[in-house]
C-alpha positions in Angstrom: 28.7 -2.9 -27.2 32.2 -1.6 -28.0 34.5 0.3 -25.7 33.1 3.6 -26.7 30.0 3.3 -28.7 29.4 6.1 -31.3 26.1 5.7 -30.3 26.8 6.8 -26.7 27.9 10.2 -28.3 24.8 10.7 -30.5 22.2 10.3 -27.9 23.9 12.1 -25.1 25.6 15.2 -25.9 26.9 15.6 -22.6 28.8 12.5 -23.5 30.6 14.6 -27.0 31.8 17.4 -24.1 33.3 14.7 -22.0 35.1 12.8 -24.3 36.5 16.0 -25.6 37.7 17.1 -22.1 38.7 13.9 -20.7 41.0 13.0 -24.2 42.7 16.7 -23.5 43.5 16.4 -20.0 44.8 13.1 -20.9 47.1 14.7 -23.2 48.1 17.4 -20.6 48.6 14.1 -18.2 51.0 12.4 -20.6 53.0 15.5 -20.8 53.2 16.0 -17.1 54.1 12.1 -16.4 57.0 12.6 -18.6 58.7 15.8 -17.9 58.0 13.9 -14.1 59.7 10.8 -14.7 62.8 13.0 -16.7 63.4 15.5 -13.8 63.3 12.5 -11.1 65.4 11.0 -13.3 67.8 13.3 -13.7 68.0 14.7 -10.2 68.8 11.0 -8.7 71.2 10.6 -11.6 73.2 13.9 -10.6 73.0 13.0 -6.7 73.9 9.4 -7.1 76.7 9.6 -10.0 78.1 13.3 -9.9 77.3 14.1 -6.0 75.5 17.2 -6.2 74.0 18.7 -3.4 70.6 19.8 -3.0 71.2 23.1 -3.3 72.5 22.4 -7.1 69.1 20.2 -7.9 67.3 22.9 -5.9 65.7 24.4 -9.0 65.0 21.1 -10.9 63.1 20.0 -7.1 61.2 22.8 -7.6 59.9 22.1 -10.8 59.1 18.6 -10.2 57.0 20.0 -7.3 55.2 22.0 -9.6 54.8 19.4 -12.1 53.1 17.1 -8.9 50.6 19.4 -8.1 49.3 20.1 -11.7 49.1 16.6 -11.9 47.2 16.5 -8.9 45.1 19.1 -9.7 44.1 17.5 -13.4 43.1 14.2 -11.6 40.9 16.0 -9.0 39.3 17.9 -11.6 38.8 14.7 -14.1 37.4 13.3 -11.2 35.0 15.6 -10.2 33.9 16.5 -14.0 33.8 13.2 -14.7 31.0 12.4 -12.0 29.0 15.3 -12.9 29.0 14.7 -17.0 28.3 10.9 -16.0 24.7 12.2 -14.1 24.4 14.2 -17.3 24.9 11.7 -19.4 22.8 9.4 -17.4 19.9 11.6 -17.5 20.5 12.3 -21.0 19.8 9.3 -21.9 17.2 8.6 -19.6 15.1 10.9 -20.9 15.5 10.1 -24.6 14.2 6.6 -23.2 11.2 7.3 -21.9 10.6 9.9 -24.7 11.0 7.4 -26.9 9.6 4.4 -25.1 6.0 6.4 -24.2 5.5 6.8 -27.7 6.9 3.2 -28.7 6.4 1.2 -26.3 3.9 2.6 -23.2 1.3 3.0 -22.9 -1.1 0.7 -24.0 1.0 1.1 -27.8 1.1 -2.4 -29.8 4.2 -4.5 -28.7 7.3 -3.8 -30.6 9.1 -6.1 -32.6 11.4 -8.2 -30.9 14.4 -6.5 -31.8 13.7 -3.5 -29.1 13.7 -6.9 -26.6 10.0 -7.0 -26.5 10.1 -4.8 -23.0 6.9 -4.5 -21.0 6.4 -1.6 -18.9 8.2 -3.0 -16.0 11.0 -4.1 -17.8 11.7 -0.7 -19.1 11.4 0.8 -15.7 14.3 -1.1 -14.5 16.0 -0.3 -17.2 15.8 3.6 -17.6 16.5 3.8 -14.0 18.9 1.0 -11.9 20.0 -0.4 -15.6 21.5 2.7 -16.7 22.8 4.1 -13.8 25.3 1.3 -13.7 26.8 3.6 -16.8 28.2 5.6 -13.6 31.2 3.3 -13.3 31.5 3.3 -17.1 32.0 6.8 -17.5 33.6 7.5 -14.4 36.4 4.6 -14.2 36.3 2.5 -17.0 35.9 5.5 -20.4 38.6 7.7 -18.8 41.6 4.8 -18.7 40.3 4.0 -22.1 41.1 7.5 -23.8 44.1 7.5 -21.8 45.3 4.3 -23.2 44.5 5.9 -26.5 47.1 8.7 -25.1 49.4 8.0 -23.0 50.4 4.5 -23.8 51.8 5.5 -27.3 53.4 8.6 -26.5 55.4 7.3 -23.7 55.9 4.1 -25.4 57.7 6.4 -28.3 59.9 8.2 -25.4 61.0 5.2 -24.0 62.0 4.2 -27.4 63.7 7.5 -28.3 65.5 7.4 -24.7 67.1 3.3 -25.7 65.4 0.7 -27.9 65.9 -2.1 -26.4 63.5 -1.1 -23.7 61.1 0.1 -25.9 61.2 -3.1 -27.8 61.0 -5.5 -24.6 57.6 -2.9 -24.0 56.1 -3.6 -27.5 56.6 -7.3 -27.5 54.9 -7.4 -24.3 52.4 -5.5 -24.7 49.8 -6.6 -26.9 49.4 -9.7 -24.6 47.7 -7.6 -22.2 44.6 -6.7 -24.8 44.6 -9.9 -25.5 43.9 -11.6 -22.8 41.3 -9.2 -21.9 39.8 -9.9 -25.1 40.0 -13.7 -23.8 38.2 -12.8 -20.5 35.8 -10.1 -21.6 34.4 -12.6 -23.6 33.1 -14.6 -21.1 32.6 -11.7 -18.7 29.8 -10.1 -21.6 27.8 -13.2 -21.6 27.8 -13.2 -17.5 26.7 -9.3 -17.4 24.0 -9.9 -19.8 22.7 -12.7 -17.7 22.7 -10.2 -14.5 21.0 -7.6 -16.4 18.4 -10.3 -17.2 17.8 -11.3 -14.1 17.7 -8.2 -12.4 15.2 -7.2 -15.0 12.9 -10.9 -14.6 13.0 -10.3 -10.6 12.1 -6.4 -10.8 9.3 -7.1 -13.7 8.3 -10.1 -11.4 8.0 -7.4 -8.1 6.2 -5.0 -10.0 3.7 -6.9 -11.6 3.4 -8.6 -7.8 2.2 -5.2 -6.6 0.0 -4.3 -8.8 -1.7 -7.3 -8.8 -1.6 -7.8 -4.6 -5.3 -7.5 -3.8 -6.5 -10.1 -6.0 -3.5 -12.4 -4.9 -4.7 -11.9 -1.3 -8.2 -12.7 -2.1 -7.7 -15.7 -3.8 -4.9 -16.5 -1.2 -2.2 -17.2 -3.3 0.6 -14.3 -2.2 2.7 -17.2 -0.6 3.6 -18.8 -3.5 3.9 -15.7 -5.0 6.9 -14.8 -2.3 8.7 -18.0 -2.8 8.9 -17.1 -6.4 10.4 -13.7 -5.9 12.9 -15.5 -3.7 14.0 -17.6 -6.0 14.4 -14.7 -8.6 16.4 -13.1 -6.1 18.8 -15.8 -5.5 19.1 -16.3 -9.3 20.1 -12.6 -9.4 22.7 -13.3 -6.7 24.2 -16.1 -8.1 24.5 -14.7 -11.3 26.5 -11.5 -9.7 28.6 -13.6 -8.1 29.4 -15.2 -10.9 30.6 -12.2 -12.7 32.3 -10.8 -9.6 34.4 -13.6 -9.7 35.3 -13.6 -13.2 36.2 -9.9 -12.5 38.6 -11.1 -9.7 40.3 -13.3 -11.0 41.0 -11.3 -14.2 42.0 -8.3 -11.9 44.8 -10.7 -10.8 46.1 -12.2 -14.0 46.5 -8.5 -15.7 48.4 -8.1 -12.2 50.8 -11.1 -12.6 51.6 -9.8 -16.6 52.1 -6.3 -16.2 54.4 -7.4 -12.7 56.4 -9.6 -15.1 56.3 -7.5 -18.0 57.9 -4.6 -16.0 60.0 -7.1 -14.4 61.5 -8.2 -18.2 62.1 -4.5 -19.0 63.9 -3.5 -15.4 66.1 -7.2 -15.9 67.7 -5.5 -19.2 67.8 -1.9 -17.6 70.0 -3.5 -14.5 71.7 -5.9 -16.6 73.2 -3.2 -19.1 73.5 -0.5 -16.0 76.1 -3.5 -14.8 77.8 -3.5 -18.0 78.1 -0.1 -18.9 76.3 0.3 -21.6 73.4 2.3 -20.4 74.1 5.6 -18.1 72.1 5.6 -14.9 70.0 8.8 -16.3 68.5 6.6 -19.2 67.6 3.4 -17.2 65.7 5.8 -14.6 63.7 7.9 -17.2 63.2 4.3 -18.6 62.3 2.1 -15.4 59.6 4.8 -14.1 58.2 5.3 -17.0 57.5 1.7 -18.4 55.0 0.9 -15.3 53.0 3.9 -16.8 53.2 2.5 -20.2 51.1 -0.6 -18.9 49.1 1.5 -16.3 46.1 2.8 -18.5 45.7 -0.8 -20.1 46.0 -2.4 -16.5 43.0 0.1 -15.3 41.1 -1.0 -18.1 41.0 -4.2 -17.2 40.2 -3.7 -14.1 37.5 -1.6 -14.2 36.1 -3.3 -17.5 34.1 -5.5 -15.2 32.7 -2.8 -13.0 31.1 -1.0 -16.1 30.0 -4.3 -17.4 26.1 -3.7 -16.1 26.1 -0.3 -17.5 27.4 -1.4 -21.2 24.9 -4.1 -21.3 22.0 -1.6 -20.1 23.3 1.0 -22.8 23.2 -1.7 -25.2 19.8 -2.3 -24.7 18.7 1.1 -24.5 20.2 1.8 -27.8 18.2 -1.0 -29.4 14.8 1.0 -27.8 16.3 4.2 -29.2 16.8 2.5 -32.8 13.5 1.3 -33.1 10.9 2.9 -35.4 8.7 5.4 -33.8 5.2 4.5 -35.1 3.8 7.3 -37.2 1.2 9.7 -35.4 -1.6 11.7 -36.6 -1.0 15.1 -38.1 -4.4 16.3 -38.4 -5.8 19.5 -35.7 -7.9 17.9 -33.1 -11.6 19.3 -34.2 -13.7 21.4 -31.3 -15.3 19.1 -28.8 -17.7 21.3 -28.0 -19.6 20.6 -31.9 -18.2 16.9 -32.3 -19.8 13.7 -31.7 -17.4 10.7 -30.4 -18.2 7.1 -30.9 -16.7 3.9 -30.3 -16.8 1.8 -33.7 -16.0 -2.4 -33.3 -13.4 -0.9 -30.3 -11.9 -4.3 -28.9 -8.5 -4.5 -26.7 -7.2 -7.5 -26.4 -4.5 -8.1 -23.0 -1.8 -10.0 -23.2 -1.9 -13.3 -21.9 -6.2 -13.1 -21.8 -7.5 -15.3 -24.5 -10.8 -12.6 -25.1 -10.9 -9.3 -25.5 -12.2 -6.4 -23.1 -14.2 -4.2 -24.4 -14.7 -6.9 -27.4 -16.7 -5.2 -30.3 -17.8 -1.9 -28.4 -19.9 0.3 -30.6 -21.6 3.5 -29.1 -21.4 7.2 -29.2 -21.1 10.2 -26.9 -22.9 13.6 -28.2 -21.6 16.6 -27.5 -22.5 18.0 -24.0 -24.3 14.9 -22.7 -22.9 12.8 -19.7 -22.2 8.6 -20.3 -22.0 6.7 -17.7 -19.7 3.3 -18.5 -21.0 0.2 -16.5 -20.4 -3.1 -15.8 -18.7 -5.3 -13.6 -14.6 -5.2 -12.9 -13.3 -7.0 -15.3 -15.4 -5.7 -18.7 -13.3 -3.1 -19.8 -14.2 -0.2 -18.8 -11.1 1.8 -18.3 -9.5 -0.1 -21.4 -12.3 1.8 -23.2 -11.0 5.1 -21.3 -8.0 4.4 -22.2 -8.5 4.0 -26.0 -11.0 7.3 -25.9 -8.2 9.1 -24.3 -5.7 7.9 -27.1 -3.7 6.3 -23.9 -4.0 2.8 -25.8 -4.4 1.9 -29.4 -7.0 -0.8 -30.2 -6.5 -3.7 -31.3 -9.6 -3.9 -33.9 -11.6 -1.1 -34.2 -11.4 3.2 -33.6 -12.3 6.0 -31.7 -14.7 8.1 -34.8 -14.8 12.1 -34.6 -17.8 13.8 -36.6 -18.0 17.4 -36.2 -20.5 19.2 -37.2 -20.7 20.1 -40.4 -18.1 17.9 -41.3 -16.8 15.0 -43.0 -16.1 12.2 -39.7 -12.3 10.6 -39.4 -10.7 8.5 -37.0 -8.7 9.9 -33.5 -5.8 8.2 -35.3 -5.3 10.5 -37.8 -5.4 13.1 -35.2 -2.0 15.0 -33.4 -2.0 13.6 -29.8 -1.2 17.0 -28.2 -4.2 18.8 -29.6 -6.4 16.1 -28.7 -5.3 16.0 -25.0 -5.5 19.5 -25.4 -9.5 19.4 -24.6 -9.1 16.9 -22.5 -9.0 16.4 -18.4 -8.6 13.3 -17.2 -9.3 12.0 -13.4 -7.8 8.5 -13.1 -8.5 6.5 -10.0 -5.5 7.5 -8.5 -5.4 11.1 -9.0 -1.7 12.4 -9.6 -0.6 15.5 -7.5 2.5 17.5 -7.9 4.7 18.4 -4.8 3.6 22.1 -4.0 1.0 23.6 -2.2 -2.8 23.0 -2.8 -3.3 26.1 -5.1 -0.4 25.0 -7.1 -2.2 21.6 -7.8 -5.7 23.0 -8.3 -4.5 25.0 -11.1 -2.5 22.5 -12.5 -4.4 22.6 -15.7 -5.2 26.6 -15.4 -2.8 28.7 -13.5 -4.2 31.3 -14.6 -7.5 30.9 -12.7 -8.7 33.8 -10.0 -8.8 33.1 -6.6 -13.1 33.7 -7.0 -12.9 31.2 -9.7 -11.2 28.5 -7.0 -13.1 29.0 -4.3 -16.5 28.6 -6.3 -14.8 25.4 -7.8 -13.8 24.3 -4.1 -17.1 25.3 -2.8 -18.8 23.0 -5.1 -16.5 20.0 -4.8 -16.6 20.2 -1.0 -12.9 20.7 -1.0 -13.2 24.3 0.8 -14.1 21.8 4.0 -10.3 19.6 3.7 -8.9 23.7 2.9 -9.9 25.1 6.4 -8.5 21.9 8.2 -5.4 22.2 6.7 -2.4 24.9 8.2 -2.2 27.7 5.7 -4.9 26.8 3.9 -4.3 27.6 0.1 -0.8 27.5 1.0 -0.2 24.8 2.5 2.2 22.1 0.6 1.8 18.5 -0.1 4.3 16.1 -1.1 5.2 13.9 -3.7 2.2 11.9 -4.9 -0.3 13.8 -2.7 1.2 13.0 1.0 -0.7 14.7 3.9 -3.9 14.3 2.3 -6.3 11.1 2.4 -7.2 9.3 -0.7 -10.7 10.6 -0.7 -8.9 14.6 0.1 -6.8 13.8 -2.8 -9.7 12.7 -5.1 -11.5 16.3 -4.4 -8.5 18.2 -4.9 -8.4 16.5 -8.5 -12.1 17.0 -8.8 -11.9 20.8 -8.4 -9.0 21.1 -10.9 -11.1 19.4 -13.4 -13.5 22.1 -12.2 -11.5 24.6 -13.2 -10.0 23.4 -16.2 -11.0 24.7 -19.9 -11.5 21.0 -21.2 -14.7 20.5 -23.2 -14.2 16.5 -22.7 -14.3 15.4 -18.9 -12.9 11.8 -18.5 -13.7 10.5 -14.8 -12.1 7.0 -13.7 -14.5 5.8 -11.2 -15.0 9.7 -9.5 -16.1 8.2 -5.7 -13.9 5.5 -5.6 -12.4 7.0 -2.5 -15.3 8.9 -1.2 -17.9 8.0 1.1 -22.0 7.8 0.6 -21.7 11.7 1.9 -19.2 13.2 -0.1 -20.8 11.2 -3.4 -23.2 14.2 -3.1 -19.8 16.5 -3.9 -19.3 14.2 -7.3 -23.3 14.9 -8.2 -22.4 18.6 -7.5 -19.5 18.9 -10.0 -21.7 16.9 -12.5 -24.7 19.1 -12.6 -22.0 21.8 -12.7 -20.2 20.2 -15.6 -24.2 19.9 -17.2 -24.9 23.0 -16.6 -21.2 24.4 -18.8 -22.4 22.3 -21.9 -18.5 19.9 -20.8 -19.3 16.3 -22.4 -18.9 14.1 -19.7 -17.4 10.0 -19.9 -17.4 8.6 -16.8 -16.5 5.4 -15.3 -19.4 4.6 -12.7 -20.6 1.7 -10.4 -22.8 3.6 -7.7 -26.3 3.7 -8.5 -26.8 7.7 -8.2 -23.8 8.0 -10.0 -25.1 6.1 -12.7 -28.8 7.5 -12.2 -26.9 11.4 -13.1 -26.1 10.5 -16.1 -28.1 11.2 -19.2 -27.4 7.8 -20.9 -25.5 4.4 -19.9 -23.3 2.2 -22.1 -23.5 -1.2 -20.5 -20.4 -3.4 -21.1 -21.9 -6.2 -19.4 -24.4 -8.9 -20.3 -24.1 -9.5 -24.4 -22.5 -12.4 -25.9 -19.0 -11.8 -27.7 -19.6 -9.6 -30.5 -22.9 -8.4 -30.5 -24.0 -4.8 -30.5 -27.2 -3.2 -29.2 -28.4 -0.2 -29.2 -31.6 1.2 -27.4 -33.0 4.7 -26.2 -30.4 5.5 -23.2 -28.7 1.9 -23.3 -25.4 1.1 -25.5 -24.2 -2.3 -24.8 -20.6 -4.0 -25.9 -19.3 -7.3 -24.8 -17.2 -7.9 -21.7 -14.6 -10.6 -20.5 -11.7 -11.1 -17.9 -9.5 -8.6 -17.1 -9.8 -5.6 -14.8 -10.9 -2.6 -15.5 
């Protein structure tokens, strides 16, 4: 990535403000450091050579008072802007990744090509949260010296020419060996952050695919060797920022030793020609504090080039996300529910690294205002087949057909996403609650719903019973992810605000998954309620009065690879290895 990637400023406008603030109070810095170094200048040169009292610098003293504390007050206030444009930026950015990644890459959407890097889903959470807030040192250290060097370096390398030349050629000759030698070490420092992106990304993937696969590692009683491999990821991540804190280091120290001598070669003439004669003391003052600052932006760079290393190489690969392609959606109005028939046609999702399919050649139909029950064992494809009905996951043969009535049938591919989910409520098998307080989540989907309307939805849900346990009832607040409620409390809450939703299609991912034999009577409730409103109904189900509610089953178990059947209240697709 270069120093200041164009890109940078197109997907983060945040980042056009900064740049735009930052390169003007560098400006107003340059001026300030020079009319500094001047009246410092000239107030030693009139004490030292013409012994002038204070009271006869007095006003010049003033002035370089005032000239500190603008200073002072520029750099606190580049500081502080700069921190709070860098969490804009950050965010920015953030948010055009996942925008652009949850219709690219997540969820369930066909790999992209391998110039986006071929992330997974874990891989992209690392990056659109740790990778890119490394850009925090970037734009808070490493962008501001830059622009500076773009300022201040030229225009005091010009007045240190205009005040004698020989200085000002002793600072051009040795100048360019700076940026090259950072050119020599950021070269090898690049490779080294990549590799530390990397494995930060390989350990993080590695930890979150570990979790969501724990239970079935623990039942097969292979977790150990799971934790030895996560240790050795770790220590590969540690050695590999080592590695580049090293380089960093040691490159800290060499622009050290050639700014220290390239000073040093200026102040030798300055002294040299001060003994001679031929340079007033004024001149080699103004000179001699201003050449340190001449090298001080380029120095800085260096230094903090290494600390923004993580956050270039994360930028870099969040650009290549941003650049890719966004595959083409549907345009079309999602058709009424309520008069459309849905049906699965040769549907078959094929997981990566599973050699067969699951759902593999799934071919049934849901009729408007009936309730489907889909069976089978873990592992079939049941929620794969949610997930393609829900338009969460494109297929990898077959479609998801829409015939309404009275109409020509197309495919949900040609349809707009929004209006589709538009009809649709969705209960996964872990329910997602907002923090707020319980009426807040209830009517989630419908804020607009009366309190009559809730409390008949609660009442029929059973989740009027977990209201009058709780303090302040209605009002009472959960936190992030449901906390203070029970899974099975949680699972009710999301029950009733399907309830109360307007959706015409209910999706349910396994509804008593966190209930007991009791409150499955609360489930059979909302069903017959859901019946009774004409909702069409596709449910996930294992428990046999769960299934026995429904007015027909589609079996995923049981037929060989590619075979169809079809019978009065029976639909039957394939079914192999992964979980549902």
């Amino acid at each position: 990535m270069k120093p200041l990637d164009p890109r940078l400023l197109e997907q983060a406008r945040a980042a056009r403000r900064y740049v735009v603030l930052t390169t003007g109070l560098g400006v107003a810095t340059t001026a300030l450091l020079v009319v500094q170094a001047l009246l410092l200048a000239r107030i030693i040169a009139d004490v030292a050579m013409d012994g002038e009292s204070f009271a006869d610098v007095q006003n010049q003293v003033v002035w370089l008072g005032i000239v500190l504390a603008v200073r002072a007050v520029l750099t606190g206030a580049q500081e502080r802007f700069g921190h709070r444009a860098a969490t804009a930026v950050v965010r920015q950015l953030r948010e055009r990744l996942l925008e652009h990644a949850t219709r690219e890459l997540g969820p369930g959407r066909k790999p992209a090509p391998p110039s986006s890097a071929g992330k997974n889903g874990a891989q992209m959470a690392l990056l659109a949260t740790r990778g890119l807030d490394a850009l925090d040192g970037y734009l808070t250290r490493y962008l501001p010296q830059l622009l500076l060097t773009a300022t201040l370096t030229p225009a005091i390398l010009v007045v240190i020419w205009w005040e004698d030349w020989i200085a000002g050629l002793t600072v051009l000759l040795t100048l360019p060996l700076i940026p090259f030698f950072m050119a020599l070490i950021g070269m090898a420092s690049q490779d080294q952050a990549d590799r530390s992106l990397n494995s930060l990304q390989r350990l993080g993937t590695h930890v979150l695919d570990l979790i969501a696969g724990l239970p079935t590692l623990r039942a097969i009683g292979t977790a150990g060797a799971q934790a030895r491999m996560v240790r050795s990821a770790g220590d590969a991540h540690r050695r590999a920022t080592m590695k580049t804190l090293r380089t960093a280091f040691l490159s800290a120290l060499a622009l050290e030793i050639l700014v220290t001598l390239s000073v040093a070669l200026v102040a030798v003439g300055i002294g040299l020609r001060l003994v001679h004669g031929s340079l007033d003391l004024h001149t080699g003052l103004a000179v001699l504090l201003l050449a340190p600052e001449v090298y001080a932006p380029l120095r800085a760079v260096g230094t903090h080039f290494h600390a923004s290393q993580d956050g270039l190489a994360a930028a870099q690969q969040a650009f290549d996300v941003l650049e890719q392609p966004v595959p083409a959606r549907g345009t079309r109005s999602a058709p009424d529910l309520a008069r459309t028939e849905l049906s699965f046609e040769d549907v078959s999702v094929q997981h990566e690294g599973v050699p067969t399919a699951t759902p593999d050649g799934l071919t049934a139909t849901v009729r408007p205002g009936e309730i489907v029950a889909l069976t089978g064992p873990s592992g079939c494809g049941k929620t794969s087949a949610v997930a393609v009905l829900l338009g969460l996951r494109e297929p990898t043969t077959g479609e998801i057909g829409l015939a309404p009535a009275g109409m020509p049938a197309f495919a949900l591919a040609d349809v707009d996403p929004q209006s589709w989910w538009a009809q649709i409520a969705w209960c996964p098998q872990h329910p997602v609650l907002v923090p707020g307080t319980l009426r807040e989540n209830v009517t989630l989907l419908r804020p607009s719903a009366t309190d009559a309307e809730i409390a008949e939805a609660a009442k029929v849900t059973g989740f009027e019973d977990v209201v009058r346990t709780v303090p302040g009832e209605w009002h009472s607040r959960v936190g992030q992810g449901g906390t203070g409620l029970s899974a099975g409390q949680r699972q009710r809450l999301a029950l009733t605000r399907l309830l109360l939703s307007e959706a015409q299609l209910i999706v349910l991912d396994e509804p008593t998954a966190h209930l007991d034999a009791g409150s499955e009577q609360a489930v059979l409730a909302l069903l017959a309620e859901l019946r009774r409103r004409g909702r069409t109904v596709v449910m996930v189900a294992h428990r046999p009065a769960l299934v026995a509610a429904a007015d027909r089953t589609i079996d995923l178990a049981g037929v060989p690879s590619g075979l169809k059947t079809e019978a009065p209240g029976l639909e039957t697709g394939s079914q192999m290895g992964v979980p549902a």
